[in-house]
N, C-alpha and C positions, 0 to 999 in steps of 0.2 A: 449611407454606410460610413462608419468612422474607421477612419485611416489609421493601421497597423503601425503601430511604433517600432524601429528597428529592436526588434526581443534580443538580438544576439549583444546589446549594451546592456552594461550591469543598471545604470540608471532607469531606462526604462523596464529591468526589471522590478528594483524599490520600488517603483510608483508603482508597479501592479501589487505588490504587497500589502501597500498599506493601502490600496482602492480598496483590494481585499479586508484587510483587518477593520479597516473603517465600516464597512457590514458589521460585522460582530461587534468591536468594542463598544460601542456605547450602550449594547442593550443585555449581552451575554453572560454578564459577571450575576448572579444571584445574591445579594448579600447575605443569606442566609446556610449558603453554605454550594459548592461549584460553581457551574453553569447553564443558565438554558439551553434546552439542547432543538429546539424548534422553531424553524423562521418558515413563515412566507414569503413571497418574494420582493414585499416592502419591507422585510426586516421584522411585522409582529410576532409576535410570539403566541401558538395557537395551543401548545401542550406548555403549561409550566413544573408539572409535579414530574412527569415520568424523566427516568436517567439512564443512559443507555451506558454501559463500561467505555466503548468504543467513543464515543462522545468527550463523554467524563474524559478519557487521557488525550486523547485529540486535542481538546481543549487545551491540557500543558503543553505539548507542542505548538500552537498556534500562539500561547504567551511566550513561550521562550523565545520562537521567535522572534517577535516582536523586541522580546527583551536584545536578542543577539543584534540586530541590524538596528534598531531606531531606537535603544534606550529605553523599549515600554518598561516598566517598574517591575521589580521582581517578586514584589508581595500579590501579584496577580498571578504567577508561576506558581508562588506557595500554595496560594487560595486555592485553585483548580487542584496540585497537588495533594491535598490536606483531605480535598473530596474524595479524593480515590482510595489514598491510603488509611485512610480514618470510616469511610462510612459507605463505601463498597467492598472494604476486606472483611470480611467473616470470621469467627470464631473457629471455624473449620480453619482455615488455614488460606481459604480459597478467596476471590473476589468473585462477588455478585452479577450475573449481566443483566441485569435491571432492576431497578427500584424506583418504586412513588416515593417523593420527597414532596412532605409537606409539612408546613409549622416546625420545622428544623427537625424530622423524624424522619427514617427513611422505613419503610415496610419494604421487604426483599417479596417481587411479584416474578425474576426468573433466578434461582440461585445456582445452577446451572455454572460447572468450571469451565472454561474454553483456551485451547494453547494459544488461540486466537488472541484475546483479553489479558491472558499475562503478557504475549510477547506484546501487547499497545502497554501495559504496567511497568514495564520495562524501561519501554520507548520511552515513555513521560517520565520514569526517574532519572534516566540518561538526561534528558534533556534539560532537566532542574538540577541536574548535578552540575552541569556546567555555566548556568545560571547562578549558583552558589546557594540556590534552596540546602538549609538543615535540614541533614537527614535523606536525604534523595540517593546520596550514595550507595548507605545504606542499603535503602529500599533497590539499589541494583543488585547487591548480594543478594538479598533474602528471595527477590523475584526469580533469580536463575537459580537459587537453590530450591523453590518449589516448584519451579518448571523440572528440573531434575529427578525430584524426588517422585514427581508424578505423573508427569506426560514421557521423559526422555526412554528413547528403546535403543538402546546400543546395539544390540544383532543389527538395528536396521538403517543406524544413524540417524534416525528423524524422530521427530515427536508425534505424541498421539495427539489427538485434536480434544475430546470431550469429557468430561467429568460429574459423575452427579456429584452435592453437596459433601457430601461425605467423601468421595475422591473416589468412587465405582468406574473405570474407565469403560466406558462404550465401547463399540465393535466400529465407528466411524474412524476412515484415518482418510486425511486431504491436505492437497500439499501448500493450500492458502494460510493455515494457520502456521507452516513451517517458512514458508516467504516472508512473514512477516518477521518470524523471529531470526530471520536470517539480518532484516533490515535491522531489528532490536539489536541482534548484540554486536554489528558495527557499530552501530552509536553507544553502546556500552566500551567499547573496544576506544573509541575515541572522546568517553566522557573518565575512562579511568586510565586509558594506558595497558592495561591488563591483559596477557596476551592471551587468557584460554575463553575469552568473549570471539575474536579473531578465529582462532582455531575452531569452533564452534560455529562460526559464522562460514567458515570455507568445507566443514561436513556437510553442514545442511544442505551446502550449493551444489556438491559434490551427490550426494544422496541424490537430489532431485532432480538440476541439467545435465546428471550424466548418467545413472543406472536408473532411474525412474522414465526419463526422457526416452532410454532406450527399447522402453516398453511401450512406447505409445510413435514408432515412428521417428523418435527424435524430437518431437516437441514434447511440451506438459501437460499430463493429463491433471482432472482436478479430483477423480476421485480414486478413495482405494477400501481396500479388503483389509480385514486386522492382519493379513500377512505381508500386505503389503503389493497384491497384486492387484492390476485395473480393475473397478464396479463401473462400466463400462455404462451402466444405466441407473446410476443414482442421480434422482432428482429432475432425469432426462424431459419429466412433465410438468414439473414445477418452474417457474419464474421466481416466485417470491422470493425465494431465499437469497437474498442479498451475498449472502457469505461464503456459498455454495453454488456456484452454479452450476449448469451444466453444461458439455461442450470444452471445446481450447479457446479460452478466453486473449484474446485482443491485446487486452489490456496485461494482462498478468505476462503476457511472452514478452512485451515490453519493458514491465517493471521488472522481471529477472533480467531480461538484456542488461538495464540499470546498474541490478545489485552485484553482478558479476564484472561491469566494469568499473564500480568502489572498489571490490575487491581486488580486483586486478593492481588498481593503483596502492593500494594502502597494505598489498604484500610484495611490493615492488622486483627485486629480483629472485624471490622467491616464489609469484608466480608460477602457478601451472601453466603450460601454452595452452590448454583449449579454452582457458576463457574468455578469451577474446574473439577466435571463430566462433565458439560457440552463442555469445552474446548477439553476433552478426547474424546469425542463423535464427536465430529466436525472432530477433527484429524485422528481420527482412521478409520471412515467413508471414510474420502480422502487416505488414504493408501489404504482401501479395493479396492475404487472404482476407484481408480487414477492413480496406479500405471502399469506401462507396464509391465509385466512378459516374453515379448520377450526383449524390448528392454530397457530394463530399461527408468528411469524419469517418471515425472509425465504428465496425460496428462492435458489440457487445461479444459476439461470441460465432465462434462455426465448428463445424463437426464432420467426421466421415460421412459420407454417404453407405447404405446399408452396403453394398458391397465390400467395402471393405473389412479385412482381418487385422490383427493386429500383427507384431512379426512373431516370432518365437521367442521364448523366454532365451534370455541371454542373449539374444543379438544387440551386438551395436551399432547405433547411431555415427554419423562421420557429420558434423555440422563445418559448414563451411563460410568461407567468407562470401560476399554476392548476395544473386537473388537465389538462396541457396535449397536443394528439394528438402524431404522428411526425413534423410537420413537411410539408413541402410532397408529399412523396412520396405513394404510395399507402397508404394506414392497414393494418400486417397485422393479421392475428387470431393475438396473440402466444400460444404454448404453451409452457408449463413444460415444458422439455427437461432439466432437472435440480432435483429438487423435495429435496434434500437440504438441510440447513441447515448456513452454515458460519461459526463464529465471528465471521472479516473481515467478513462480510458486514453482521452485526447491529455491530459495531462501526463500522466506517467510514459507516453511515447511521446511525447515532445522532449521533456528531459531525457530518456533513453536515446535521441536523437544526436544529442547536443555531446553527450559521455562519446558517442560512437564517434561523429565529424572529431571531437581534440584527441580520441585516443589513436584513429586510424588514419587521417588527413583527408578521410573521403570526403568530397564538399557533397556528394548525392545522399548524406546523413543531413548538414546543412540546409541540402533543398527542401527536405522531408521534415524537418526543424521551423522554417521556413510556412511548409505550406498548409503543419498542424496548428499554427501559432493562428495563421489568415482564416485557417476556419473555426478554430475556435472564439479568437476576436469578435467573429461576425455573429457566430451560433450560442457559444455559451456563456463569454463574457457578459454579465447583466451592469451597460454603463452609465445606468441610471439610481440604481440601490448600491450595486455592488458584491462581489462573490460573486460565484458562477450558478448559472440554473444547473439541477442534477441531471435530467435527464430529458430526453427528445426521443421524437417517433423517429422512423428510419427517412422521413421528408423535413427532419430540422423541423416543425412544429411543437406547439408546447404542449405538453399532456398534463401538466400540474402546477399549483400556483406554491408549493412546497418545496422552497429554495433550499432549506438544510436542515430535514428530518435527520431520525438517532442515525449514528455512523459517520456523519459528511463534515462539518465545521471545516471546510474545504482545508483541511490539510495536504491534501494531494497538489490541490495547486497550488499555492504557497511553497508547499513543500519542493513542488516540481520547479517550480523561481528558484529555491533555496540551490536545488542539487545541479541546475544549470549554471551558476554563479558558482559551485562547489568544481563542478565541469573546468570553467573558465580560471581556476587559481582565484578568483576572488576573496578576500578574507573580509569577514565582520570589521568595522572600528574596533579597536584597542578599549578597552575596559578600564578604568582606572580601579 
């Protein structure tokens, strides 16, 4: 077993960055135009034409980084940018979520709009924007003005999730593509300054950890109705769907835990009070109910059991600080409804850990920091290639030799280094 580096130093978290990026860079860049978006777990590359949205902007995340902490070159920001905005945007107005690229041509094979996909369009222009990519700023306008134009619902503060080509909205509304864009427009918020990215950024949170939340017990539900009430059974039989899942996901109470203590910081006395308990509550809830006690990690997802109702409409939720219950509603008896372990998962509550221990002094956030870091070092750090494996059965075994299919270019962990070092007051080197 290799011996855990103390994570809580900003040094060994550089080194886990660029273990990470040393996976990707040498084989990722396309010259033809993006990125590969397919590794095994030596690093081949098994798909090279298909391009997933999700992928494609990950990817400028993963350079900027690079760019921000270690100097990587900024013309590999553009490159990956250039892909997105050049030959994933449509005539419509919309971006593609998939296309064959081959012999520098892309045929659009899902054209398909997602709030999901702008708010990662977003993220990568944010994040070239402060990289000093031409144009990226830009591309932060025009992104939240078509996010506006076509997903945002003001009766209900959130956005809608789906779009055909031509901009038909679906009856699907879920609150993962609103999570993201909550993350989107802080970094828009902090790539321009601009305060109705912010404002924007504290609806969404508001919409979702606190009247949405209050419909499902006080945690997150993931699915909803065009009105906005629980679909209690969407996708309840499906696995596949990466993007949707089913169940109160693990991972996602952690990454709000996350994005509500950004916020908490970066609107300083103007804070609301509950986003701090309720950040607490989110977290602590995913420990109780998340966490494997055989085999350690966390799992993917768990669910009421059928006795359980929901409360009544309008009841509220009370989150607390602690091992804190579901809120005002009736307490269920939560079942692991997917006992799989998935990289994000152990990543975005490790950093959700780390935001809670400097914002609240609780060192049992620490411990928790601490004993996500020891199991994923051992489980899904790969310290032979590098990057993290995606995913593990509920015994820490490997089910796939498919280190970073479309979606993953481990921005989560990377990302989850970045925003624990973000935690910690660390700043990048100075820029000339």
């Amino acid at each position: 077993m290799i011996p855990v580096p103390d994570m809580r130093q900003p040094a060994a978290l550089w080194a886990h960055m660029r273990h990470t990026l040393d996976f990707y860079a040498p084989r990722a860049r396309d010259e033809t135009g993006g990125c590969f978006q397919f590794f095994k777990d030596d690093g081949t590359i098994y798909d090279r034409r298909t391009r997933h949205l999700v992928s494609s902007t990950r990817f400028v995340f993963n350079h900027a980084l690079a760019w921000r902490w270690f100097g990587g070159p900024v013309h590999d920001v553009a490159h990956a940018l250039a892909f997105v905005n050049q030959v994933h945007a449509q005539p419509q107005g919309g971006y593609a979520w998939v296309l064959d690229w081959h012999d520098g041509r892309a045929t659009v094979l899902d054209g398909a709009n997602h709030c999901y996909g702008l708010a990662f369009v977003l993220l990568a222009n944010s994040h070239a924007t402060e990289a000093g990519v031409p144009g990226a700023r830009e591309g932060i306008a025009a992104t939240f003005e078509l996010m506006e134009q076509h997903f945002w619902e003001p009766a209900h503060g959130l956005y809608a999730d789906e779009a055909t080509p031509d901009w038909g909205i679906g009856p699907y509304r879920g609150q993962n593509a609103n999570m993201h864009a909550c993350e989107a427009m802080l970094a828009a918020h902090a790539a321009t300054g601009e305060s109705r990215y912010l404002d924007r950024a504290l609806t969404l949170a508001t919409s979702i950890a606190q009247r949405q939340a209050a419909l499902a017990g006080g945690l997150v539900w993931e699915h909803y109705n065009t009105d906005w009430t629980p679909d209690w059974d969407y996708n309840r039989d499906d696995k596949t769907n990466i993007f949707r899942p089913w169940g109160f996901q693990t991972g996602h109470l952690t990454e709000w835990a996350k994005l509500l203590l950004m916020l908490d910081r970066r609107l300083g006395a103007a804070a609301p009070g509950w986003l701090v308990p309720t950040a607490r509550h989110f977290f602590d809830t995913a420990m109780q109910r998340g966490w494997d006690g055989v085999h350690g990690g966390l799992v993917y997802g768990f669910a009421p059991d059928e006795s359980w109702r929901p409360p009544p409409a309008g009841t509220q939720s009370s989150p607390r600080g602690g091992h804190a219950g579901l809120g005002s509603g009736p307490a269920p008896d939560m079942k692991v409804c997917d006992a799989d372990k998935y990289f994000w998962v152990q990543a975005e509550s490790l950093a959700a850990a780390a935001w809670l221990a400097v914002r609240t002094g609780d060192d049992a956030y620490w411990a928790w920091y601490d004993r996500l870091w020891a199991y994923a070092w051992q489980h899904f750090v790969d310290h032979e290639h590098g990057a993290w494996y995606r995913i593990l059965a509920p015994d820490n075994s490997k089910v796939t030799d498919e280190k970073s299919p479309a979606g993953k270019t481990d921005y989560h962990t990377m990302g989850a280094c970045q925003d624990v070092l973000a935690a910690l007051r660390v700043q990048p080197p100075a820029r000339s």
